[in-house]
C-alpha positions in Angstrom: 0.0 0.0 0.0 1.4 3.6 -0.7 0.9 6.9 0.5 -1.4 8.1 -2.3 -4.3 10.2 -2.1 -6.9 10.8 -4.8 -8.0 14.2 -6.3 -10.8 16.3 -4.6 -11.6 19.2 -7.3 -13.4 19.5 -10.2 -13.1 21.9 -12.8 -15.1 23.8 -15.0 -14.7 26.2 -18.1 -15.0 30.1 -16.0 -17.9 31.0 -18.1 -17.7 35.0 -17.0 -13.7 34.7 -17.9 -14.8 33.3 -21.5 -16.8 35.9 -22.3 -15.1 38.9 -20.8 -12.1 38.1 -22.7 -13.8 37.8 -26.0 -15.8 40.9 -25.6 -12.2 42.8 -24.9 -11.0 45.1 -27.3 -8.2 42.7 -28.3 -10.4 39.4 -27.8 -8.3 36.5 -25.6 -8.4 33.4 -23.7 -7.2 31.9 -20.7 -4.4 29.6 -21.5 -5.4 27.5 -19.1 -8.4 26.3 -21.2 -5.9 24.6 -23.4 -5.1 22.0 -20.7 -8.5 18.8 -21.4 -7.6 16.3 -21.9 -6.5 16.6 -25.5 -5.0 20.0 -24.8 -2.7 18.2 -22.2 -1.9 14.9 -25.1 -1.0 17.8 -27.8 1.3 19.9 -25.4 3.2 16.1 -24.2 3.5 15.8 -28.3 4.8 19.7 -28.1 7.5 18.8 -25.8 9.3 15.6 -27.6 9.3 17.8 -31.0 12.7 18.5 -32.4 11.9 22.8 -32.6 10.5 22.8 -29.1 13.8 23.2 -27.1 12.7 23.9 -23.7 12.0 20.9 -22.3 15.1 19.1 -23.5 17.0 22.3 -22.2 15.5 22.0 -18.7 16.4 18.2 -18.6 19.6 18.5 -19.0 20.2 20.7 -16.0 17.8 18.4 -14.0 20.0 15.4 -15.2 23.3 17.4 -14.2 22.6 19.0 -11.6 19.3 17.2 -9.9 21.4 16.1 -6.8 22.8 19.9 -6.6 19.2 21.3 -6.3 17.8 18.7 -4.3 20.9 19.9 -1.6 19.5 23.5 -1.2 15.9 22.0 -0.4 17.1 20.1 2.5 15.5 17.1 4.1 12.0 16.2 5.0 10.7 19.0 2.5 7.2 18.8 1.4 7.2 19.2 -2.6 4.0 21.0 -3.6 3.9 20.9 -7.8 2.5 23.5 -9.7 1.3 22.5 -13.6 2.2 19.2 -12.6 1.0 17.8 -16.0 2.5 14.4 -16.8 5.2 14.7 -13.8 8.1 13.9 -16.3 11.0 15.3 -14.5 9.3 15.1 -11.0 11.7 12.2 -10.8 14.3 13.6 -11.3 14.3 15.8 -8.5 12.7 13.0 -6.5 15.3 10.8 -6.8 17.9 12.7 -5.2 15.4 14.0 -2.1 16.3 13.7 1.0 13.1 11.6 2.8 10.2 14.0 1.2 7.4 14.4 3.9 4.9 14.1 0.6 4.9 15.3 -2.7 1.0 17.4 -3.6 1.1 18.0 -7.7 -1.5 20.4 -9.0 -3.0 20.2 -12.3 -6.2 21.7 -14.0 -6.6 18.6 -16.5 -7.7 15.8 -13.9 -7.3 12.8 -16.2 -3.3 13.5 -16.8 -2.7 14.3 -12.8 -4.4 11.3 -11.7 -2.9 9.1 -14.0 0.5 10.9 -13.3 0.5 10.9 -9.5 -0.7 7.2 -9.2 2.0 6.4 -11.6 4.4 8.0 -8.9 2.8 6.4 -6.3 3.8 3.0 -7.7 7.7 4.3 -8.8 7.8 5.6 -4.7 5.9 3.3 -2.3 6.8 5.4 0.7 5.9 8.4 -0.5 2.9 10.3 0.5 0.8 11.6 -3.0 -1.7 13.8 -2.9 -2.9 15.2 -6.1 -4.9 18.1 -6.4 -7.1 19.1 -9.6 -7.6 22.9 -9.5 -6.8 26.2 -11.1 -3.0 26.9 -9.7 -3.6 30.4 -10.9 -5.9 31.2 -8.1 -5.3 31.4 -4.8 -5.6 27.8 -3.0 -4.9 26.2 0.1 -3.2 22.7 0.4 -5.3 19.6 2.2 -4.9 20.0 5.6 -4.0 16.6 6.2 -0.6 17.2 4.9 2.5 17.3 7.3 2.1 20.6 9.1 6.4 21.3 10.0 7.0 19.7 7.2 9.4 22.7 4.9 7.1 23.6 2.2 8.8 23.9 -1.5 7.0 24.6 -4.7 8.4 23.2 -7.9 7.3 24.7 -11.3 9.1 23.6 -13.7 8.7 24.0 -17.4 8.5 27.9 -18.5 5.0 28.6 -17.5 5.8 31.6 -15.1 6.5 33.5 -19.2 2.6 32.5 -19.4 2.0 35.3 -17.2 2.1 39.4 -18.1 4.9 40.3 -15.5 2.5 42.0 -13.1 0.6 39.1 -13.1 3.9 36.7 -12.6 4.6 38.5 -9.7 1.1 38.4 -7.8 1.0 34.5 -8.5 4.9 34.0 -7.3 3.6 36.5 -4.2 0.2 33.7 -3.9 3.6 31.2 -3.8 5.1 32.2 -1.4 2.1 32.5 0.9 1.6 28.6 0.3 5.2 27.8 1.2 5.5 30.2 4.0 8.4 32.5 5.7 11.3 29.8 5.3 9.9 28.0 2.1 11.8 27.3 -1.0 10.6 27.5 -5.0 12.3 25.7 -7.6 11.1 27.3 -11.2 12.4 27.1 -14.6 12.8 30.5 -16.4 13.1 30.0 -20.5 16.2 32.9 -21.3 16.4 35.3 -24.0 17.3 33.8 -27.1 17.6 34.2 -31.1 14.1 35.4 -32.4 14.3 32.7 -35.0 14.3 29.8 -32.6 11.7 31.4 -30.7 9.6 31.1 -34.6 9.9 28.0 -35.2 9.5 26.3 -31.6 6.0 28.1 -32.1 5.6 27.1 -35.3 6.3 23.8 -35.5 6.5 21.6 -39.1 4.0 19.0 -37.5 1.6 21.8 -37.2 1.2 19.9 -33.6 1.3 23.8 -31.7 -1.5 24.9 -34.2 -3.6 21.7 -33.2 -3.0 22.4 -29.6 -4.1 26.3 -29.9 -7.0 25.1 -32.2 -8.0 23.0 -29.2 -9.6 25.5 -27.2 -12.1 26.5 -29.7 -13.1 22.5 -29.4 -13.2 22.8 -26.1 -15.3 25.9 -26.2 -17.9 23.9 -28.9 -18.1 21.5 -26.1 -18.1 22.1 -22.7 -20.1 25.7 -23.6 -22.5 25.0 -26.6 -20.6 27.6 -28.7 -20.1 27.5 -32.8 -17.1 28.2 -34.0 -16.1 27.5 -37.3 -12.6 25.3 -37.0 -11.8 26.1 -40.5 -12.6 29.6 -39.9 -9.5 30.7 -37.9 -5.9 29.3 -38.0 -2.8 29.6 -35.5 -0.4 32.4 -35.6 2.5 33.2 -33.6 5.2 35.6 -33.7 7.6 37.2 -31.6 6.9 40.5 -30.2 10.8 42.2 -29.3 9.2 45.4 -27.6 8.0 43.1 -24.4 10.4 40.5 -25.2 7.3 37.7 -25.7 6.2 34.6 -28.1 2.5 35.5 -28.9 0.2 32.8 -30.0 -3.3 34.4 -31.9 -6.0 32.5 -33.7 -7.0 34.6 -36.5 -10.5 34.6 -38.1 -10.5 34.3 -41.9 -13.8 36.2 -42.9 -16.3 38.2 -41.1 -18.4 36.2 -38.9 -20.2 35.8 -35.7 -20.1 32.9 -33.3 -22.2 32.4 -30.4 -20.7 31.5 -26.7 -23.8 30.6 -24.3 -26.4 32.8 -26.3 -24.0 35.2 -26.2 -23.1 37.0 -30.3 -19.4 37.6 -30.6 -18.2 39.6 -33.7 -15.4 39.1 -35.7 -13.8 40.7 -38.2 -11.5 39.4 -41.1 -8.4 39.5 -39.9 -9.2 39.9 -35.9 -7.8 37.7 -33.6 -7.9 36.1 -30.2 -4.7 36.0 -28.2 -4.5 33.0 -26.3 -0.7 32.7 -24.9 1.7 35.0 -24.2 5.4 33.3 -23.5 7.8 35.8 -21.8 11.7 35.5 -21.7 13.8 36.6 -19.5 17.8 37.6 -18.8 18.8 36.4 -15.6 18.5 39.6 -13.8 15.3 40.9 -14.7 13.7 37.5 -13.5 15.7 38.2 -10.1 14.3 42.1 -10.0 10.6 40.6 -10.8 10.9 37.7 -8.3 12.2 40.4 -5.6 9.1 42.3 -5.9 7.1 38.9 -5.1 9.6 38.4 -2.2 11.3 35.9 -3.5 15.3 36.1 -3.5 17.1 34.5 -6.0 20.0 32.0 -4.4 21.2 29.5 -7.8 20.3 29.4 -11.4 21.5 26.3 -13.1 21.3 26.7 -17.2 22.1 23.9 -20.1 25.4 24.4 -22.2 23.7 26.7 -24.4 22.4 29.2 -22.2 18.8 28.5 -23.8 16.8 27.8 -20.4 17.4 28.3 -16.4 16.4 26.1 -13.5 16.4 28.7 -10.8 16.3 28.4 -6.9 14.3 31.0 -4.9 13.8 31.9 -1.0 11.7 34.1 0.9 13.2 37.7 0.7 
């Protein structure tokens, strides 16, 4: 028998959300609405494709310097997972732990986490796993059954944190560090400032597989909320913007037209788009400045041999 613990949230589409960003005047989406089921399949696909260089990037570093990182968390630490997805390189910072008091991944999509955090279960037998399916973005608060002296570290790996406008970043790092408390720990991968060219085609991939996973939120939308959009109406497009120093991912409409969300008409224009992801980079030492203003202090950033990504170790300020 092992230590895990089955998922107690259920989520649902944020209607309001939906429709206030599509009545904006530059009409967008959550990225969080990629993540069903098929969202979270596409983005695993995403990750093994030969453009897509972040995740090989980030484990390297884990591979190299895993045992390094696992050091500055200390022992006992409880490992609290944000974007937990399939928990591919969990492992490899599990491994080198010194007795974790549990490990809680978080995930939106609850077939992947479950799947994923029985799966651990099963690789660690003596390690508490409690999975929790819920919008990460928002403020939570972890089961209570959990260890309660137990050092609380929050692992986000991957470069989600560029999801987030910078003001944004830094009130969800701040929501952070109010989990983990006055003498917790964050380990987060930061995706660097790089050639604009290999920021295209990461986004752009030959496959067309990053177009399939942005076209998958209008699916999800037909679905879950009853609307109509025309798939062969709009098509992926994404670009990098060098003023804010950000991949953008759009889907364009191709005519005038007018699709309706929960009896609700939204207009579109040839040519108008939705903005569904923004993808920030970052040199090392703006990251530091914006993780200081969420009272986080920057204390080790491990990068690959190319300088492409950052694993990056944070304390409280």
């Amino acid at each position: 028998m092992n230590g895990y613990k089955p998922s107690p949230v259920t989520q649902t589409i944020p209607v309001d959300e939906v429709l206030r960003g599509l009545r904006s005047p530059q009409k967008e989406l959550p990225c969080k609405l990629f993540y069903d089921h098929t969202g979270s399949e596409l983005f695993e696909q995403i990750t093994a494709l030969d453009e897509y260089y972040p995740t090989r990037a980030e484990l390297r570093i884990l591979r190299e310097f895993g045992a390094d990182i696992a050091a500055r968390l200390g022992p006992a630490c409880l490992l609290v997972e944000y974007g937990s997805g399939s928990s591919t390189k969990t492992p490899l910072l599990l491994d080198h732990l010194d007795r974790p008091a549990a490990y809680v991944p978080i995930d939106i999509s609850r077939d992947l986490l479950e799947a994923s955090a029985a799966d651990l279960a099963r690789s660690y037998p003596e390690l508490v796993v409690t999975p929790v399916c819920a919008d990460y973005t928002a403020r939570l608060e972890l089961p209570v059954d959990l260890p309660p002296h137990a050092r609380r570290v929050a692992y986000y790996p991957g470069s989600t944190i560029g999801n987030f406008v910078p003001e944004d970043a830094r009130r969800f790092m701040a929501r952070i560090a109010d989990v983990c408390g006055p003498d917790g720990g964050l380990v987060i991968g930061v995706d660097l400032k790089k050639d604009p060219l290999m920021l295209h085609r990461a986004y752009n991939d030959a496959l067309g597989v990053t177009a399939a996973f942005n076209m998958n939120i209008l699916v999800r939308l037909n679905r879950e909320l009853g609307a109509n959009f025309a798939l062969d109406g709009f098509r992926h497009y994404a670009f990098y913007n060098p003023v804010f120093a950000r991949v953008e991912m759009h889907l364009v409409s191709l005519a005038d037209q007018v699709v309706r969300v929960r009896d609700v008409d939204i207009r579109f224009e040839r040519g108008e788009s939705i903005w569904t992801e923004a993808s920030y980079k970052y040199a090392p030492a703006e990251f530091a400045a914006l993780a200081a203003r969420a009272g986080w202090r920057v204390e080790q950033v491990w990068t690959d041999d190319r300088g492409l990504f950052s694993v990056q170790y944070l304390t409280r300020a």
